[in-house]
PDB file of N, CA, C, O and CB in Angstrom:
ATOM      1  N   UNK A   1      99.290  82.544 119.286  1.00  0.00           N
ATOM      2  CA  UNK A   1      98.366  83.497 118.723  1.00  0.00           C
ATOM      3  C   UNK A   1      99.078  84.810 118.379  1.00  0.00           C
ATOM      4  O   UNK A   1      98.456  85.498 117.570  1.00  0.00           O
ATOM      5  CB  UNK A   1      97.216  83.748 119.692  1.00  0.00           C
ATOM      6  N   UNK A   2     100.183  85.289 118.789  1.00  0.00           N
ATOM      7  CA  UNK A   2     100.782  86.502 119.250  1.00  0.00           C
ATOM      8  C   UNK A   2     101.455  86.660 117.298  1.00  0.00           C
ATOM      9  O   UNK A   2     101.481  87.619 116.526  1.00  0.00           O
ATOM     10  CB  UNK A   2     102.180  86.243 120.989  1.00  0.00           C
ATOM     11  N   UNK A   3     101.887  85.235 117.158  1.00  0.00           N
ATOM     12  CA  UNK A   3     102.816  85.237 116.053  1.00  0.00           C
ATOM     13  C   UNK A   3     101.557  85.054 114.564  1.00  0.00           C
ATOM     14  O   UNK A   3     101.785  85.267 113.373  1.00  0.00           O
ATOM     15  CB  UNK A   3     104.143  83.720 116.328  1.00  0.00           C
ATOM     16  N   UNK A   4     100.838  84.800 114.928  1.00  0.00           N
ATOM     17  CA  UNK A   4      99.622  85.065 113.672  1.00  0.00           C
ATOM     18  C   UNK A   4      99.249  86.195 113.582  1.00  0.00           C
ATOM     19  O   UNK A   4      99.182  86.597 112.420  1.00  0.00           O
ATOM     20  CB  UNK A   4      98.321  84.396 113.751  1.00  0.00           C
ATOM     21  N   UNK A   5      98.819  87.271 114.763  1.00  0.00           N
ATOM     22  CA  UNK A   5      98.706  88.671 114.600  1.00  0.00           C
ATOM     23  C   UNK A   5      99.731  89.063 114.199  1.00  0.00           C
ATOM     24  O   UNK A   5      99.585  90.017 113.435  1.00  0.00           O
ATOM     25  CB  UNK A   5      98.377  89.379 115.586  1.00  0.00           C
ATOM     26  N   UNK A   6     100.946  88.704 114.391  1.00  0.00           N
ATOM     27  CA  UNK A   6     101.981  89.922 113.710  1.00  0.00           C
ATOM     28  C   UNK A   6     102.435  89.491 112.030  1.00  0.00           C
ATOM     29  O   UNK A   6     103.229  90.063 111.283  1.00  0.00           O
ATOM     30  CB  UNK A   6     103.687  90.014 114.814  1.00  0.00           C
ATOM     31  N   UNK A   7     101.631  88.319 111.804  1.00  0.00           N
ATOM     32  CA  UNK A   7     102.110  87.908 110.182  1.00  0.00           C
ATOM     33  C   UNK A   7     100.929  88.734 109.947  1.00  0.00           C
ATOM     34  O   UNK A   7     101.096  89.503 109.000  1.00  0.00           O
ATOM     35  CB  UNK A   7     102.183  86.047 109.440  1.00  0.00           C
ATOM     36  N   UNK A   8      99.539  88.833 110.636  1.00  0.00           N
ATOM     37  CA  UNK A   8      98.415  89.196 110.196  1.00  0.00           C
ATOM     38  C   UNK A   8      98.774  90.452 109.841  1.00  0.00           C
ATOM     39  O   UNK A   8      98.655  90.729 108.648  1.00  0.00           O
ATOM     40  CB  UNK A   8      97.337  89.047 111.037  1.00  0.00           C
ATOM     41  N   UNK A   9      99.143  91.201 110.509  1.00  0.00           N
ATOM     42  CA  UNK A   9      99.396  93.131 110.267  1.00  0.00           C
ATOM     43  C   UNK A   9     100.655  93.198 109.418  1.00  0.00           C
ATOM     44  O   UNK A   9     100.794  94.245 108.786  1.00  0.00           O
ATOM     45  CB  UNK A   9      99.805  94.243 111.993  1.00  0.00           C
ATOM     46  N   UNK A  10     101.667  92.201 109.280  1.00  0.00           N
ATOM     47  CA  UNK A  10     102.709  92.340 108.453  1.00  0.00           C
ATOM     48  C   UNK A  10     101.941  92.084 106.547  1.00  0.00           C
ATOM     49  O   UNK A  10     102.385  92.643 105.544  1.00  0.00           O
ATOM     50  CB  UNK A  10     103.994  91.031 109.108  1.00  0.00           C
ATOM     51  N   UNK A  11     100.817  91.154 106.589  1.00  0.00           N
ATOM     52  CA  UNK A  11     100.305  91.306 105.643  1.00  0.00           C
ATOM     53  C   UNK A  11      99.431  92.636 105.386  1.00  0.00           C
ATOM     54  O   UNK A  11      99.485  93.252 104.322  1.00  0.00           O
ATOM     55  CB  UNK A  11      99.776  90.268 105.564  1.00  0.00           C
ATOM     56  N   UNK A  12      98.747  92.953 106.307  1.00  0.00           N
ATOM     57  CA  UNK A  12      97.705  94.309 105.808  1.00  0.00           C
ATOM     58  C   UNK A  12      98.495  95.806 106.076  1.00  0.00           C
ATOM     59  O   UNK A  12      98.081  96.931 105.794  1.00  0.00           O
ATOM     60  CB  UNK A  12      96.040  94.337 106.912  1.00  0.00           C
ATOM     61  N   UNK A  13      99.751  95.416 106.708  1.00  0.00           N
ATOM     62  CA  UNK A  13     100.268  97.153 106.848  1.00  0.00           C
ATOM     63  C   UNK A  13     101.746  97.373 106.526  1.00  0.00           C
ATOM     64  O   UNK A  13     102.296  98.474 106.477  1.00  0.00           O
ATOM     65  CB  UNK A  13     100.106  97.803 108.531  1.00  0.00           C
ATOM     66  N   UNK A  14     102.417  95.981 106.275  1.00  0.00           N
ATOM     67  CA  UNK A  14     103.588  95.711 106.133  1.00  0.00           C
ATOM     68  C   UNK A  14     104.777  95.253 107.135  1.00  0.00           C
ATOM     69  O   UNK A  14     104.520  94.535 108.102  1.00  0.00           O
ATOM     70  CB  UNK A  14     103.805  96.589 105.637  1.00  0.00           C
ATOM     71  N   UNK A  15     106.030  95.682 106.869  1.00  0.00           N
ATOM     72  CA  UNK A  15     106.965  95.098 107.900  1.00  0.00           C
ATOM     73  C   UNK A  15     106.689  95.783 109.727  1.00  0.00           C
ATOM     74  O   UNK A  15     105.968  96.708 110.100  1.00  0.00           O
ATOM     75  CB  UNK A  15     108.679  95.558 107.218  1.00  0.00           C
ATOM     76  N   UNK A  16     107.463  95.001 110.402  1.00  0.00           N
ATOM     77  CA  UNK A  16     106.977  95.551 111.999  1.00  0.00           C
ATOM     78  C   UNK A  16     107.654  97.233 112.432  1.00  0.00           C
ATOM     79  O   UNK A  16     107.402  97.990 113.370  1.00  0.00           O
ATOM     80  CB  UNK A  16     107.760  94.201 113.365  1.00  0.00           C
ATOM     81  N   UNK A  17     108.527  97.328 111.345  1.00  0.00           N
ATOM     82  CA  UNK A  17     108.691  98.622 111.434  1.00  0.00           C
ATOM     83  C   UNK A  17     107.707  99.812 111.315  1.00  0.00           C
ATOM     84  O   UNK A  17     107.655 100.883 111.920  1.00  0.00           O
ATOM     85  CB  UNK A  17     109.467  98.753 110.694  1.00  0.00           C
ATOM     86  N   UNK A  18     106.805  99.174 110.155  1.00  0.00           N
ATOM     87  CA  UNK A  18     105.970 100.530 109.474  1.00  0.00           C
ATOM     88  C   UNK A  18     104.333 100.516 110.596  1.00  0.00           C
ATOM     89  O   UNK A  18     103.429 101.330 110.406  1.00  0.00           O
ATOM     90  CB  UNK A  18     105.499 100.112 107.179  1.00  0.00           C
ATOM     91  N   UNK A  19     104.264  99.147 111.992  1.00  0.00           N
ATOM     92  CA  UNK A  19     103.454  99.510 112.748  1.00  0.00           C
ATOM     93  C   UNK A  19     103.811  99.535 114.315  1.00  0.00           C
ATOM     94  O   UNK A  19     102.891  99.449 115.127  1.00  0.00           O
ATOM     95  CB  UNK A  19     102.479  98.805 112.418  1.00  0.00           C
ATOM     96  N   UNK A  20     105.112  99.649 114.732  1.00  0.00           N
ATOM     97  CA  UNK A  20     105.298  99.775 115.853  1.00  0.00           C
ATOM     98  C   UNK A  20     105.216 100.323 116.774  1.00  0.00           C
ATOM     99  O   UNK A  20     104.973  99.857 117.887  1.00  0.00           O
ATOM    100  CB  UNK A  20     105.737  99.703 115.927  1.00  0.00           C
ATOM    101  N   UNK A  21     105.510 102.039 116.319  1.00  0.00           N
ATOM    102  CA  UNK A  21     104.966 102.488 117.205  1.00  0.00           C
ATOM    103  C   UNK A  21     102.967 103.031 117.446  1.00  0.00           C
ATOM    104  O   UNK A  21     102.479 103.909 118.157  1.00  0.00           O
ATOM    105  CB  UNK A  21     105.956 103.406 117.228  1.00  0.00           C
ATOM    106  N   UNK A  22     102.184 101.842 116.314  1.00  0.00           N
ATOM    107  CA  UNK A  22     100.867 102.602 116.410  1.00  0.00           C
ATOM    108  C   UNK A  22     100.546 101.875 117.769  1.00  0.00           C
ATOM    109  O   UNK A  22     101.391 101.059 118.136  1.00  0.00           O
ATOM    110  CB  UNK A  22      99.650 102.403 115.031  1.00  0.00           C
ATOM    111  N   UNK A  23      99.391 102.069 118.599  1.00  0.00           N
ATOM    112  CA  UNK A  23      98.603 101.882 119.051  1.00  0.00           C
ATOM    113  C   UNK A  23      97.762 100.269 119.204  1.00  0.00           C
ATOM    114  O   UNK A  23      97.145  99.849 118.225  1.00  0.00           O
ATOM    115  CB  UNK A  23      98.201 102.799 118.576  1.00  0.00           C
ATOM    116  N   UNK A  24      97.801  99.613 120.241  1.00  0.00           N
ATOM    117  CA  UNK A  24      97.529  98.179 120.302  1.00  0.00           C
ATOM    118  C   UNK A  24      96.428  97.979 119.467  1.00  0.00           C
ATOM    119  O   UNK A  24      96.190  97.119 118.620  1.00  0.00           O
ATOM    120  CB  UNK A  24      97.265  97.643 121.676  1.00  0.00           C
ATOM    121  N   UNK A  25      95.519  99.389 120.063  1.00  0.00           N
ATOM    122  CA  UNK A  25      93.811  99.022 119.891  1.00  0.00           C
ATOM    123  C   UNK A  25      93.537  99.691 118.466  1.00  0.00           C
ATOM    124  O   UNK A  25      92.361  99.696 118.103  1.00  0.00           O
ATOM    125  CB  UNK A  25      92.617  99.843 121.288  1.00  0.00           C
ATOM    126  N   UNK A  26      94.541 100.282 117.577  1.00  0.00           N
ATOM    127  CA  UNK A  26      94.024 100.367 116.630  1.00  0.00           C
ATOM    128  C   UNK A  26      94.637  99.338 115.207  1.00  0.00           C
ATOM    129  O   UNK A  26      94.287  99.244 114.031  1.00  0.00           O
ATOM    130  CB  UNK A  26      94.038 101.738 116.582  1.00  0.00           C
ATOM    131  N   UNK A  27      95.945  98.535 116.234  1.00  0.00           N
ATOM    132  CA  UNK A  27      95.807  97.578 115.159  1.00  0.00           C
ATOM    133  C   UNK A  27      95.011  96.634 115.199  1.00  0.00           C
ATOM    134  O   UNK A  27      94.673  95.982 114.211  1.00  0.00           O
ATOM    135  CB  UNK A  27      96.772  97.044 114.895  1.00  0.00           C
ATOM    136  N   UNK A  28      94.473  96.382 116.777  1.00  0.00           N
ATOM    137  CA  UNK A  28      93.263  95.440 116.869  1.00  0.00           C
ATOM    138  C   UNK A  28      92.214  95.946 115.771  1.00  0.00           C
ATOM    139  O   UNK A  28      91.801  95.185 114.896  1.00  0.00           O
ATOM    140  CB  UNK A  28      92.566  95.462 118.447  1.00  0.00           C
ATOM    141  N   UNK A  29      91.778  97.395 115.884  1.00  0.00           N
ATOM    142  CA  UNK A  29      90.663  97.526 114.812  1.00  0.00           C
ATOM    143  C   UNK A  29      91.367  97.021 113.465  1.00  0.00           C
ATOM    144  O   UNK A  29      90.827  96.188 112.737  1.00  0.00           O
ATOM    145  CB  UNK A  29      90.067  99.189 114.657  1.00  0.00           C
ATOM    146  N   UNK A  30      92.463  97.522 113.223  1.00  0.00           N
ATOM    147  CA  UNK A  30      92.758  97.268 111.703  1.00  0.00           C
ATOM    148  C   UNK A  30      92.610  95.507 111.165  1.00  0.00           C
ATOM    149  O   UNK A  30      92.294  95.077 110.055  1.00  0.00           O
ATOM    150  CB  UNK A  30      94.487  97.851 111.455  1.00  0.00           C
ATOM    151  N   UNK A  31      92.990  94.714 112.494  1.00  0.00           N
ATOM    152  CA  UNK A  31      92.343  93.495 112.089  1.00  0.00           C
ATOM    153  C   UNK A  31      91.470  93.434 111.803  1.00  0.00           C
ATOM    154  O   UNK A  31      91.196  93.286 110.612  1.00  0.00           O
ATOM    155  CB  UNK A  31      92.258  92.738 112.610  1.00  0.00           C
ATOM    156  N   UNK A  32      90.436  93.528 112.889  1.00  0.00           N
ATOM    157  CA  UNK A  32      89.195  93.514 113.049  1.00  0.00           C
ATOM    158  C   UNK A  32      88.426  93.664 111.570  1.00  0.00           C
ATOM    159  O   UNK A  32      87.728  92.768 111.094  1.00  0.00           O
ATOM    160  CB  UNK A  32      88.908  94.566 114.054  1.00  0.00           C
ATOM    161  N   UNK A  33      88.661  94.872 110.966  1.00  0.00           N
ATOM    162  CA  UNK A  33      88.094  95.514 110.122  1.00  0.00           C
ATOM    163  C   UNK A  33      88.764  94.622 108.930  1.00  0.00           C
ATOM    164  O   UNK A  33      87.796  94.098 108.378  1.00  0.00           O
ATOM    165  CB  UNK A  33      88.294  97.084 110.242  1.00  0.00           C
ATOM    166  N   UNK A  34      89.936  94.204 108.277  1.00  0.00           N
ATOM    167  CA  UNK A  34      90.046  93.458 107.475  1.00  0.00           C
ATOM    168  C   UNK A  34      89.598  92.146 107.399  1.00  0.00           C
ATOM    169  O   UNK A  34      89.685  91.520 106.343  1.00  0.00           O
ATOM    170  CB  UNK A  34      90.931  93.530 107.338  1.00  0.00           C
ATOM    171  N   UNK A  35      89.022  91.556 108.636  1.00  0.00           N
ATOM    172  CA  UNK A  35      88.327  90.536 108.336  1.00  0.00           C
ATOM    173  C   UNK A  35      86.905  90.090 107.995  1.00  0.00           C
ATOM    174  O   UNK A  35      86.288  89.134 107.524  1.00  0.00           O
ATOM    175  CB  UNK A  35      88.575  90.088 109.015  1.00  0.00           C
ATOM    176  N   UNK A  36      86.652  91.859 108.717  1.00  0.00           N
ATOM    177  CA  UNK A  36      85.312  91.851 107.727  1.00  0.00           C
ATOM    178  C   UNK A  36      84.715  92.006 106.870  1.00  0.00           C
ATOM    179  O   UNK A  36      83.653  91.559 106.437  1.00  0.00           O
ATOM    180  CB  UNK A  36      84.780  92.086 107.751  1.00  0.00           C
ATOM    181  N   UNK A  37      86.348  93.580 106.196  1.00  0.00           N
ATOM    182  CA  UNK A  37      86.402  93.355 104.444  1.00  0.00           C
ATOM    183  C   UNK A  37      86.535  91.701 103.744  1.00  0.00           C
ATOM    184  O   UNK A  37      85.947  91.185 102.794  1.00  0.00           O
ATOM    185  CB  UNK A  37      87.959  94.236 103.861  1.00  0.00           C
ATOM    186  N   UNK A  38      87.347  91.295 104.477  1.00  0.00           N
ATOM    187  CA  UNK A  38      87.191  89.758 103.716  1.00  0.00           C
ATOM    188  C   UNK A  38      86.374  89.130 103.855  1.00  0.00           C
ATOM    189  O   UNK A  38      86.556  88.087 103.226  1.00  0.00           O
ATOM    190  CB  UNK A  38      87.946  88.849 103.883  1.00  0.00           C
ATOM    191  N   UNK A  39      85.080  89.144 104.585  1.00  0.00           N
ATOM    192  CA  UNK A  39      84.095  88.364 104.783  1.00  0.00           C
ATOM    193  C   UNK A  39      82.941  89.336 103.669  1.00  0.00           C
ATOM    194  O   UNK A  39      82.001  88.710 103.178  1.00  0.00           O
ATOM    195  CB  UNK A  39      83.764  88.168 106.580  1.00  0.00           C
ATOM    196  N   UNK A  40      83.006  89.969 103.530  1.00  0.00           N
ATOM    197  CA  UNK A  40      81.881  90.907 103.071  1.00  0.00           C
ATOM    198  C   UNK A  40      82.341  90.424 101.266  1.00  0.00           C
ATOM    199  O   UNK A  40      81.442  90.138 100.476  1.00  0.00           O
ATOM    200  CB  UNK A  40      82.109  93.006 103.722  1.00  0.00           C
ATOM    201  N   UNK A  41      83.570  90.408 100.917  1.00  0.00           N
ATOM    202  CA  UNK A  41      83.855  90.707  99.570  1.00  0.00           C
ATOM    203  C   UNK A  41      83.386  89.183  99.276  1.00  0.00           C
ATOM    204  O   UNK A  41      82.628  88.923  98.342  1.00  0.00           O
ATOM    205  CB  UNK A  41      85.519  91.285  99.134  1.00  0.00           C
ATOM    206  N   UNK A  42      84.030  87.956 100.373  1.00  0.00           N
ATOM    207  CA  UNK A  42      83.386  86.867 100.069  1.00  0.00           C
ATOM    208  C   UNK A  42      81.718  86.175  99.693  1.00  0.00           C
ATOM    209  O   UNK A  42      81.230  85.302  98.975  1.00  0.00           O
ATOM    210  CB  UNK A  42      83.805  86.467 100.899  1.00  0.00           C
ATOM    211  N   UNK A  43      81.346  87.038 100.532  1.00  0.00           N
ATOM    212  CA  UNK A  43      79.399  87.050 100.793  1.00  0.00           C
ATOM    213  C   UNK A  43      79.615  87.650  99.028  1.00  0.00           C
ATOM    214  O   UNK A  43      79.575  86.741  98.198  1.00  0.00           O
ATOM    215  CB  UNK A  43      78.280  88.702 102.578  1.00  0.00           C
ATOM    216  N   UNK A  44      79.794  88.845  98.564  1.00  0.00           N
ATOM    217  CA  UNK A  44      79.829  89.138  97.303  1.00  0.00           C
ATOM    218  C   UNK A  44      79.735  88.289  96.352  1.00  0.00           C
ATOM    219  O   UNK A  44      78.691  87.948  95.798  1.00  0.00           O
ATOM    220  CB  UNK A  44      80.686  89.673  97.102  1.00  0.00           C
ATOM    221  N   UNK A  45      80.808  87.917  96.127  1.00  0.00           N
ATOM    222  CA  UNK A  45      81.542  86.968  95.022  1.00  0.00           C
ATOM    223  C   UNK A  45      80.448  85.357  94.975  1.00  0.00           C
ATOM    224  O   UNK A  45      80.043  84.770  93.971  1.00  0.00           O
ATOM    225  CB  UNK A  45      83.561  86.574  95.714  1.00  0.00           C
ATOM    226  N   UNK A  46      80.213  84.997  96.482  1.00  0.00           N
ATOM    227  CA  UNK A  46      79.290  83.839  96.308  1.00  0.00           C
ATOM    228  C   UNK A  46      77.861  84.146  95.654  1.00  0.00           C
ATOM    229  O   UNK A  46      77.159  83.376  94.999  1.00  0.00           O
ATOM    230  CB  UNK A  46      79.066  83.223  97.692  1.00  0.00           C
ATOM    231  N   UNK A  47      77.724  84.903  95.855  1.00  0.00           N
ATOM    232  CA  UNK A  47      76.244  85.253  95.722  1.00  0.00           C
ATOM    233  C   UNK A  47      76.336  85.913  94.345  1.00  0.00           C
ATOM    234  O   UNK A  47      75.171  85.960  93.950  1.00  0.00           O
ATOM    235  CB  UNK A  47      75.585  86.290  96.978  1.00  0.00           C
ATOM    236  N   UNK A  48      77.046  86.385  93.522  1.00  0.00           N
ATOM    237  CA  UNK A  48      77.422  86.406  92.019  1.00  0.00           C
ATOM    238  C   UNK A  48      77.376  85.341  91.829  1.00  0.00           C
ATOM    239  O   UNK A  48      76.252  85.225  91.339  1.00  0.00           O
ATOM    240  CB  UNK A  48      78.596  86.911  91.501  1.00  0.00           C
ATOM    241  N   UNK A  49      77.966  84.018  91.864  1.00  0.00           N
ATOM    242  CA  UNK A  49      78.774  82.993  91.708  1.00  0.00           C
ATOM    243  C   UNK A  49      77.053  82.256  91.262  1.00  0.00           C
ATOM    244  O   UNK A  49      76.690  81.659  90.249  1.00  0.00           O
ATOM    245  CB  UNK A  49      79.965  82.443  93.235  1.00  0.00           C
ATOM    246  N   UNK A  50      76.354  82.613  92.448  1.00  0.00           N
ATOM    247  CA  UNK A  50      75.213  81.971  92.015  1.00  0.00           C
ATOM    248  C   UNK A  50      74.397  81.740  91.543  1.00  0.00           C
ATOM    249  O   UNK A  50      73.748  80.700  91.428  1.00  0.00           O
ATOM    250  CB  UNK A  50      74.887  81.838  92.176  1.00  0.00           C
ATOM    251  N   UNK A  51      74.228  83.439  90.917  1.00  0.00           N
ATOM    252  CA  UNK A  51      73.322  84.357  89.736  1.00  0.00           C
ATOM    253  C   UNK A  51      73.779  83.606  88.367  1.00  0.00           C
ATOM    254  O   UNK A  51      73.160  83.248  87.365  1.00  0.00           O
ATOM    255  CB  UNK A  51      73.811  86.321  89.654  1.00  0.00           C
ATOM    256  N   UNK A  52      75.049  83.534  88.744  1.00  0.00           N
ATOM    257  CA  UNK A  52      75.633  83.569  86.891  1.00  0.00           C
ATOM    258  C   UNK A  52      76.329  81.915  87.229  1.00  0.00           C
ATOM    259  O   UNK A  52      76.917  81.299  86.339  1.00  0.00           O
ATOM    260  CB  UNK A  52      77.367  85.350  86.232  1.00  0.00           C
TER     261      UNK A  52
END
């Protein structure tokens, strides 16, 4: 699990340099929070998808 969070934040914040020294619990939020941008933009797009 350890190695999916760090591809996870290497995708949303970049290399392990540019988050090392932040804070556990706010890269936990920064997950957190991009997965609910991705869930939200998805709910979007379906529900267009269905109009049109």
């Amino acid at each position: 699990m350890e190695h999916y969070r760090t591809w996870r934040l290497c995708q949303i914040i970049g290399p392990p340099t540019a988050w090392a020294d932040m804070p556990a619990v706010e890269l936990d939020w920064l997950l957190a929070v991009d997965d609910a941008v991705a869930e939200a933009r998805a709910n979007v797009e379906r529900r267009e998808s269905e109009r049109g």
